[in-house]
N, C-alpha and C positions, 0 to 999 in steps of 0.2 A: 554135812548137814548144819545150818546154822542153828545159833542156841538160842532160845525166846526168852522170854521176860514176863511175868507177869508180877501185880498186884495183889497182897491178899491179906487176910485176918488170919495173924499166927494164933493156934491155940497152945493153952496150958501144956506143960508135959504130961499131966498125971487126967488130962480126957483125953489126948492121945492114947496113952495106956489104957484107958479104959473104952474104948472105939476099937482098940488091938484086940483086947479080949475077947469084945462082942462079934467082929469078924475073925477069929478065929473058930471062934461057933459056927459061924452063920458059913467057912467055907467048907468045913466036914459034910455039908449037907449040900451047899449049892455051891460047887469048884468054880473058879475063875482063872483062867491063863496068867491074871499079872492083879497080885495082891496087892499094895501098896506098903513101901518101910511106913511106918508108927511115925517117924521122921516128917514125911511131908505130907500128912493131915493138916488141911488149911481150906482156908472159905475164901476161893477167888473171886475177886471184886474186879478187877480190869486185867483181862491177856493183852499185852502189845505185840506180842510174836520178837521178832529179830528185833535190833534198835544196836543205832553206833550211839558212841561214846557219849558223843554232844548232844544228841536228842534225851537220850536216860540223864544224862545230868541235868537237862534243862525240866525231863516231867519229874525229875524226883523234886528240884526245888521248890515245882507247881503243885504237888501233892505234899511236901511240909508246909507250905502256907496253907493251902485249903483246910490242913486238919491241926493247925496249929491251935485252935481252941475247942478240938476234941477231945472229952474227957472218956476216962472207961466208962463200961455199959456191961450189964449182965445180961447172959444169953442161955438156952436152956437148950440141952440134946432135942429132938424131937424125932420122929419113926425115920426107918428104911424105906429107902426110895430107889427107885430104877430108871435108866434111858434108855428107850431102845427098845427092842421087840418085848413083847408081856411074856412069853415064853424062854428067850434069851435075848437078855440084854446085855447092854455095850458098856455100862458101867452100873456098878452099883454103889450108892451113897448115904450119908445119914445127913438127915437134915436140921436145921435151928428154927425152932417156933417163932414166928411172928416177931418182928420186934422193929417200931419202924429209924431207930436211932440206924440201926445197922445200913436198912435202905436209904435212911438218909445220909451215910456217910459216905455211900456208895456212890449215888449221884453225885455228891461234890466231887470224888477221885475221879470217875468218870469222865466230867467233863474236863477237870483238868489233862488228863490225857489226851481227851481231843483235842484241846485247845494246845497241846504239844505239839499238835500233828499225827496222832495216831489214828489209823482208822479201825474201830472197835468192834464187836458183834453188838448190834441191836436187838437181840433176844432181851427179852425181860429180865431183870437179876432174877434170879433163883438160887437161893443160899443154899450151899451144902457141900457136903464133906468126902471127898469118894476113896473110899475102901476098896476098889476091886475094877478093874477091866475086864470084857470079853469072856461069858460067861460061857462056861467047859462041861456044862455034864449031858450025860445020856439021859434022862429024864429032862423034861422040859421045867424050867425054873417057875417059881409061885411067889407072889411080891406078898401073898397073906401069909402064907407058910413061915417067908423069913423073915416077915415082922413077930412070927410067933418066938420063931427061935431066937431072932435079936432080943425080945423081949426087954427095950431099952426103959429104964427105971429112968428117973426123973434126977437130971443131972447139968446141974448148972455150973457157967464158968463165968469169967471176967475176961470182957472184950478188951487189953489194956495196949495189943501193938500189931501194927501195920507194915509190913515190908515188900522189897521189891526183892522176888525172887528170881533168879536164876536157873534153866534146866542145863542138869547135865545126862542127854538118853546113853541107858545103856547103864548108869548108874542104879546105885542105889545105898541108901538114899539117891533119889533121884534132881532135889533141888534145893539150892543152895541163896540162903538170904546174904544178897550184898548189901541191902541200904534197909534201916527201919525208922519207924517214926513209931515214937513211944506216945501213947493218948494220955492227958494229963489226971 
């Protein structure tokens, strides 16, 4: 199986830890087949999928220019979110309030990886953070329930680095940052 690539907003260590805690609540009550390590909690901005050598060298150059006068940005947890059936969903995540520097920095990576040659999903960015695949219980899941039980307090962090991450399936940690770009 080849390995992909994508783009993303590393978070802090210490709101990973604190996303760990909160799904660890939230899976006593609503099971999921595949939890995620604390480790690769991040806000993907552009998937490439596969890419040789000379393509990833050429978008990593195209994405340190575009965000070469990107400064950090503060960004704030915001509720539990689902994809996928309302009863059992395919993934479950937390998401980041509003904040349009993020979107806007999205569109600059964006395009610079098409302009790589990549061809992208055109879904709308939709920021967020996912906790959990492929939900597992015998009762049908509730997106109000595990917002009760996330019960996410108001927690904010500093958007300060960008990397191109590497998977490896079957790991875990599942992915691994080969190239970053630190925001000024």
């Amino acid at each position: 199986m080849n390995t992909h690539f994508f783009f993303a907003l590393v978070l802090p260590d210490e709101i990973k830890a604190y996303i760990h805690n909160v799904t660890e609540e939230l899976i006593l009550r609503f099971p999921f087949k595949k939890v995620l390590h604390p480790a690769d909690y991040h806000i993907t901005m552009a998937f490439l999928g596969s890419a040789d050598d000379s393509l990833k060298k050429d978008v990593q150059k195209r994405v340190e220019a575009v965000l070469a006068e990107e400064t950090s940005f503060g960004l704030e947890l915001d509720e539990i979110g689902a994809f996928g059936r309302g009863d059992s969903p395919r993934i479950l995540w937390t998401g980041v309030k509003q904040q349009e520097r993020l979107f806007s920095m999205q569109k600059k990576l964006y395009s610079a990886c098409v302009e790589a040659g990549f061809e992208l999903d055109k879904k709308p960015f939709k920021p967020h953070i996912t906790i959990a695949r492929k939900f597992d219980g015998e009762d049908s899941f509730s997106l109000e329930t595990a917002r009760q039980v996330a019960n996410l307090d108001d927690k904010y962090f500093e958007a300060v680095q960008v990397a191109l991450y590497q998977t490896h399936l079957g790991a875990s940690p599942s992915y691994e940052k080969v190239f970053t770009i630190n925001l000024q």
